[in-house]
C-alpha positions in Angstrom: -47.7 -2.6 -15.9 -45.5 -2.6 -13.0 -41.8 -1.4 -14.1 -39.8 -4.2 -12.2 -41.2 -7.3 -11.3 -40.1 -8.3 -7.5 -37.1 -10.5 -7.0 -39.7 -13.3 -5.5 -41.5 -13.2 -8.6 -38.3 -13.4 -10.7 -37.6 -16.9 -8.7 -41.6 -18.2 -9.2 -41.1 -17.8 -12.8 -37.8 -19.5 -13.1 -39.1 -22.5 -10.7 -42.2 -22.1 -13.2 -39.6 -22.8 -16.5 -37.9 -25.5 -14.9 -40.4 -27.1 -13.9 -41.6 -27.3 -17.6 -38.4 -28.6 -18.4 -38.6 -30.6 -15.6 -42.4 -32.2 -16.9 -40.7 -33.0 -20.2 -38.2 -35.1 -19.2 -40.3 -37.0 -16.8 -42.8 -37.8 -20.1 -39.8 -39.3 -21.5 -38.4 -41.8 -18.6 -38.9 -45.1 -20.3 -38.5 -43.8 -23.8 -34.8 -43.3 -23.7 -34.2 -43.9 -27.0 -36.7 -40.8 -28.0 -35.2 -38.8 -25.2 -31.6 -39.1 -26.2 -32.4 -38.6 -30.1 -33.9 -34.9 -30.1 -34.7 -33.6 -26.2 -32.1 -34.7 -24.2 -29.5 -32.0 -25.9 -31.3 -29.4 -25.4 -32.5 -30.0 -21.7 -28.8 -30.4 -20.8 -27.9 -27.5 -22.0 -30.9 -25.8 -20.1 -29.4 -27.2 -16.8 -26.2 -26.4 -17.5 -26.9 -23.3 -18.1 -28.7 -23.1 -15.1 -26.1 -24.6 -13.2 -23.4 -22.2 -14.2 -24.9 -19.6 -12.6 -26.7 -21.0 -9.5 -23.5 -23.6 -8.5 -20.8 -20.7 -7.8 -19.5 -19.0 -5.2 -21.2 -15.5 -5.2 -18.4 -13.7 -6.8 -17.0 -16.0 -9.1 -17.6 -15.3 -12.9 -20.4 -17.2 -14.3 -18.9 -18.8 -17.6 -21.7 -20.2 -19.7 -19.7 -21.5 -22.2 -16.7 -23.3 -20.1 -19.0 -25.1 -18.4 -18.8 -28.9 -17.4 -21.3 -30.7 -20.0 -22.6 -33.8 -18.4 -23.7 -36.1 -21.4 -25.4 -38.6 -19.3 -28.0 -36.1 -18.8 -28.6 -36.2 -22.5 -28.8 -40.0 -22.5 -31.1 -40.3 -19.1 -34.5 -38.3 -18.6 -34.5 -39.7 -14.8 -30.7 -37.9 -14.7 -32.0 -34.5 -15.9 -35.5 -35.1 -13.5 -33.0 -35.3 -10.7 -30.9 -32.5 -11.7 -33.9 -30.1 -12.5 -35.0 -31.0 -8.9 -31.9 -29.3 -7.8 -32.1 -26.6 -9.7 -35.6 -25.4 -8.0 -34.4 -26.2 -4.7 -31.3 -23.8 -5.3 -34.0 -21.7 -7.0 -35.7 -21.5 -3.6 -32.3 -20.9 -1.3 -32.1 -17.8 -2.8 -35.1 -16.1 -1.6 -33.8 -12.8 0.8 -30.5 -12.6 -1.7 -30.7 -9.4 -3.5 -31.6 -9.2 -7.0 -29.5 -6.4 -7.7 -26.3 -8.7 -6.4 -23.3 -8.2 -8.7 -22.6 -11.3 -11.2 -19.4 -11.1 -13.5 -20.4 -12.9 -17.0 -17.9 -14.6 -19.4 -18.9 -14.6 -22.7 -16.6 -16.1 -26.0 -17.2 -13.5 -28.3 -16.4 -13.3 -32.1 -17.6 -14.7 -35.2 -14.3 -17.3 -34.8 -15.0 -17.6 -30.6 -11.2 -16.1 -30.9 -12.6 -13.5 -28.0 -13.3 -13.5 -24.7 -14.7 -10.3 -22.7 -16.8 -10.4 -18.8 -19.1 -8.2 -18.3 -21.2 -6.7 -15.0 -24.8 -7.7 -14.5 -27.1 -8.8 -11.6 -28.4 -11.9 -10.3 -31.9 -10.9 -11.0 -30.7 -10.1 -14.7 -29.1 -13.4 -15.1 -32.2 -15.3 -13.7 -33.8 -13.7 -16.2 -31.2 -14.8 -18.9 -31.5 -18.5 -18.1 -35.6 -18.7 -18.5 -35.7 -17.2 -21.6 -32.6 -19.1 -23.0 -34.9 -22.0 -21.5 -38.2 -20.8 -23.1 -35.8 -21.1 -26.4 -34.8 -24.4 -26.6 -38.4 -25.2 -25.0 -39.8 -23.9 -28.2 -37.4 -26.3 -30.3 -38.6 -29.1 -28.5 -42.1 -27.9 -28.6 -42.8 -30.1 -32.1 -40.9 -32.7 -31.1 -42.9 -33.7 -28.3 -46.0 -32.8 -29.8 -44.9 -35.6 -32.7 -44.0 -38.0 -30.3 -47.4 -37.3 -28.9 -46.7 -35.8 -25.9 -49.6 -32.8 -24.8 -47.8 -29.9 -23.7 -49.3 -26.8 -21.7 -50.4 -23.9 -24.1 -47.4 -21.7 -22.6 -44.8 -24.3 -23.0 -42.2 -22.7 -25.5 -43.5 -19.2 -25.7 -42.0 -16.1 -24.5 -44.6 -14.6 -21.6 -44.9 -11.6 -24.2 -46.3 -14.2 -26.6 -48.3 -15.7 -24.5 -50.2 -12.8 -23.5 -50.7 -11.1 -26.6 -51.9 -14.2 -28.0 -54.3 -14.1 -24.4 -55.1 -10.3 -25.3 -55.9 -11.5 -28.9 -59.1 -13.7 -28.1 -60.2 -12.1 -25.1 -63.8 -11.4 -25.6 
């Protein structure tokens, strides 16, 4: 096991996630209706999310939950194709930035969201955040799609953890 993964292969895993996200709303262009009833929430809020942190200036606070929320994206697959197509090529431009770059986090905090704090991290911790807040809501949708009979990719929806214990589990 190797104790930090490198900040290239942070990157191919998040390009990895979005592209899954990205595969999901293409299945979906032509079936609006399907899309805007259960899948298009929950990818928006995957971009957004992704958004927030990659469409800042390097030292302004990434704010998660003040965010712009774009709710044609819910409504059009071809919207959140497009904007998932951004995302990876942001993904990309940041290849020779350095993964232990300061980010400043805003978080509404409380039971009533009557709190707000910041809080340090690093670019390579919040790239890290975003994919598995993806792999979430991709596990959500995960029976969705399969009931609208759409085949998804074994991985789709799992933590990487899961998926390789569940590898480990029926290796011969």
């Amino acid at each position: 096991m190797k104790p930090r993964p490198s900040f290239a292969e942070i990157l191919a895993f998040n390009v990895a996630i979005v592209g899954q996200g990205r595969a999901l709303a293409q299945h979906y262009v032509g079936r609006v209706e399907a899309y805007a009833a259960h899948v298009g929430p929950h990818l928006r809020h995957v971009i957004e999310h992704y958004e927030a942190l990659l469409a800042r200036a390097p030292d302004e606070l990434v704010d998660y939950d003040h965010r712009p929320r774009d709710r044609r994206v819910e409504r059009m697959p071809d919207l959140a194709v497009r904007r998932f197509d951004g995302i990876t090529g942001t993904l990309a431009a940041l290849e020779g930035r350095e993964p232990g770059e300061p980010v400043s986090v805003g978080f509404t905090i409380g039971v009533d969201g009557a709190d707000f704090c910041v809080s340090g991290s690093t670019l390579a911790r919040e790239l890290l955040f975003v994919a598995s807040h993806a792999v979430h809501h991709y596990a959500i949708l995960r029976p969705l799609a399969e009931a609208a009979g759409i085949a998804l990719p074994a991985p789709f929806g799992k933590a990487p953890e899961t998926v390789r214990h569940e590898r480990l589990q029926w290796a011969p």
